[in-house]
N, C-alpha and C positions, 0 to 999 in steps of 0.2 A: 487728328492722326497722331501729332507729337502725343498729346496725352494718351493714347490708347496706348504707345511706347514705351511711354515711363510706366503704365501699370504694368505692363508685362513685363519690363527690365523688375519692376518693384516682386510681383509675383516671383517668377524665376528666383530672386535671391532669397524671398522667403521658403519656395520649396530647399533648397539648396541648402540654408539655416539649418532644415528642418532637418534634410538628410545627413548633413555634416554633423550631427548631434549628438551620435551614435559611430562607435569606428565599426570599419567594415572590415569581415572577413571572410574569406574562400576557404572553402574544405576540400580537398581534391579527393578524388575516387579512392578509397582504402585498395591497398593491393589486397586479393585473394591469392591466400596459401594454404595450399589442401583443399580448399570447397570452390563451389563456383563462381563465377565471375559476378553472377545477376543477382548472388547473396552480397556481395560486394557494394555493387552499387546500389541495390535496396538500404543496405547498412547506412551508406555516405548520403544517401537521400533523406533519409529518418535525422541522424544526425544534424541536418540542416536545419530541417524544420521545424528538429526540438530545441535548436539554438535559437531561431526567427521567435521562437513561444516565451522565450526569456526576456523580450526586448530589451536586451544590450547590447545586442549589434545586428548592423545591416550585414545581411551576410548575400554574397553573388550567386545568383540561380546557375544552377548546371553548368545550361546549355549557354548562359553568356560566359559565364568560366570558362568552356573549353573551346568557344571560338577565339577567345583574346590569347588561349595557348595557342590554337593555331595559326592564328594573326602574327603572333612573333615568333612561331615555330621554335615553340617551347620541348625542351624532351624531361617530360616527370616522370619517365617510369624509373621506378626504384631509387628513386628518392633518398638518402640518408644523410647527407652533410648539409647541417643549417644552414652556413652561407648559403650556398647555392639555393637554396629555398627560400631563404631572405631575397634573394635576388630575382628567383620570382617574383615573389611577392610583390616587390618593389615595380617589376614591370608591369604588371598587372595593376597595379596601381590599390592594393589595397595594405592594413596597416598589423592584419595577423592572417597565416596561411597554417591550416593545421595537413598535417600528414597522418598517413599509419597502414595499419592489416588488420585485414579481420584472419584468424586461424583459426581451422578444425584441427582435434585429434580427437579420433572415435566419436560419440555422441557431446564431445566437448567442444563451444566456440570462444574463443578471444578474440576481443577487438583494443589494441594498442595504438595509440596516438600521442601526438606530440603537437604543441600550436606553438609558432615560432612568430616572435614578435619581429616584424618585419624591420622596421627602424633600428635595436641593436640586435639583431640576429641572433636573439638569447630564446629557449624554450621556455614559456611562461606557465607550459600544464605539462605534466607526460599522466598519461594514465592508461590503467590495463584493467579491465573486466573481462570476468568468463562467465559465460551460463551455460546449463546443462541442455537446455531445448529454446530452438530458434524463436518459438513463441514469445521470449523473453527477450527480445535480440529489440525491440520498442523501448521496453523499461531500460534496459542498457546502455540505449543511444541518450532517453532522458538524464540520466542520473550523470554523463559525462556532460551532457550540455549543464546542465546546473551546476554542477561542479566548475565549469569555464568562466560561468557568468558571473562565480562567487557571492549567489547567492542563493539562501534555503530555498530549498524543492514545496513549491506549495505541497499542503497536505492534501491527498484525497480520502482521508479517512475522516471521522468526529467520534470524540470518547463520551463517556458520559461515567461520571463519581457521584457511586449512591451509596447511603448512609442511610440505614433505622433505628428505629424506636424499637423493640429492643435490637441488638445487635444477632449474628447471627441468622439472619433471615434467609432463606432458600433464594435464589433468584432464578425465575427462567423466563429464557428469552425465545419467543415462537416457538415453545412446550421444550427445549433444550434447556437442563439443567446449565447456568453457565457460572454457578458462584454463590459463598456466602457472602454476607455483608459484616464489613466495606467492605468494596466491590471496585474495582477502577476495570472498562471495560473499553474496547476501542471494536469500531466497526465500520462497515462499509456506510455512503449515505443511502438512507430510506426509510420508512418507516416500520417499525419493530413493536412484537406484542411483548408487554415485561409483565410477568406474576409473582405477586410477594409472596411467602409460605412459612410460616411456623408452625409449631405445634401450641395450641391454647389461644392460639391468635385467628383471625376472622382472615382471610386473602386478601388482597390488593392486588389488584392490576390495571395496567397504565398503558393506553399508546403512545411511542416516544419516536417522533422522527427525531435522526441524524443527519447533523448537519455537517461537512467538513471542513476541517481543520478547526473545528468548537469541541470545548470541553465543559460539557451541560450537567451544573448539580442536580441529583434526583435524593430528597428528603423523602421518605415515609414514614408516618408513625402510624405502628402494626395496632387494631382495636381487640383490646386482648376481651376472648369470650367470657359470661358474667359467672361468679363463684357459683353461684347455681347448679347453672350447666355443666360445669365444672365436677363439682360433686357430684349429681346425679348418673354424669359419665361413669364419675370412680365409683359412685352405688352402685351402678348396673356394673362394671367388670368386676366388682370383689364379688356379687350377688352371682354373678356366673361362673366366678372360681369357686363357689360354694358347695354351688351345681353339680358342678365337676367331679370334685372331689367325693359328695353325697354319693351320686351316681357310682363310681369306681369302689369307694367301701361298700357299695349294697352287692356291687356284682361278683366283690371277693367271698363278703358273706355269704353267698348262694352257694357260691362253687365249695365253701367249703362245707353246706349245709351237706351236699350234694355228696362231696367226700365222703363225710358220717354219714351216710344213709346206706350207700353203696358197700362202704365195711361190716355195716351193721348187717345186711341181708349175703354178708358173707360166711357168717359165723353164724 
């Protein structure tokens, strides 16, 4: 019995270790101004989650947030003087409490916050984005939590820097012209048709998955077609401008045979 105690005392302080590792912070409901209230809390719930995806801090779900406000019969509506939000904070027992609004005007949204470090009641971020459509209202929420966390936004993108033998080579990617070369090219992850193209050169093409946040050298060297071929091209296009040209002097000839015959049987 004693030892089943000391492991659980032992357990306990190692969760506790675990959780203390990381400072915790509370995000309270962004006030809605101008839109609705349920854009509001969609916004303050995103926010959350894209903070939780940073692991830098434990941050308090919702729904124990706003019971421990009503446990102390907290009043946070409209919010603006740091002490007193420090002093939330401090009741609630955690170590940053961010504030703020989401605004509409017209098809325009803003979301404005501030994360007040609870211990000196000093604002450690303020920050304001706007986007033009709600569909953006995710990437928004993202790009503030990374910003808090103070650290780079992983990438979701992978580039790829291609270089040939010779230079200038066409590039298309899935039959879309997208460049000569060099080329420096950044794109979503998947996989991609790439075709090389010159003039006097044979084609190349490559399937190339993207990976993101990798930047993948693509070397080609173009097999240029053999002098042969080459001439025998330019034999046959000069052999047809020959053509051409034969052709157009016979048919001025005619016309003008045609002239003299016409005046002759005029007189």
């Amino acid at each position: 019995m004693k030892k089943s105690f000391i492991s659980f005392v032992v357990l306990m302080y190692f969760c506790t270790s675990l959780a203390g590792s990381l400072p915790t912070i509370a995000i309270l409901d962004l006030e809605a101004v101008g839109c609705d209230s349920s854009i509001a809390i969609a916004a303050s719930e995103i926010l959350r989650t894209e903070i939780i995806n940073t692991n830098e801090f434990r941050v308090i779900e919702r729904g124990q947030l706003y019971k421990l406000i009503e446990e102390h019969s907290l009043h946070i509506s409209g919010l603006v003087d740091v002490a007193t939000v420090a002093e939330i904070g401090a009741i609630i027992g955690v170590e940053y409490i961010g504030i703020g609004s989401i605004s509409r005007i017209g098809d325009t949204y803003t979301i404005s916050i501030r994360v007040i470090d609870v211990e000196t009641a000093e604002a450690t971020l303020g920050k304001t984005v706007t986007i033009n459509e709600l569909d953006e209202l995710a990437s928004m929420c993202q790009e503030i939590a990374w910003e808090l966390s103070d650290k780079d936004k992983p990438k979701t993108e992978g580039e790829v820097s291609i270089t040939t033998i010779p230079t200038g080579v066409a590039v298309f990617v899935d039959g879309d012209l997208a460049g000569m070369t060099p080329l420096e090219l950044t794109l979503k992850p998947g996989e991609y048709s790439f075709r090389f193209s010159k003039s006097g050169f044979y084609e190349e093409t490559q399937r190339i998955v993207i990976i993101p946040g990798e930047n993948q050298p693509i070397k080609i060297s173009m097999s240029s077609m053999s002098p042969r071929y080459t001439q025998q091209t330019q034999k046959s296009s000069d052999s047809g401008f020959i053509w051409v040209v034969l052709g157009i002097a016979a048919l001025v000839g005619i016309a003008l045979l045609l002239g003299a015959t016409a005046e002759a049987e005029t007189y």
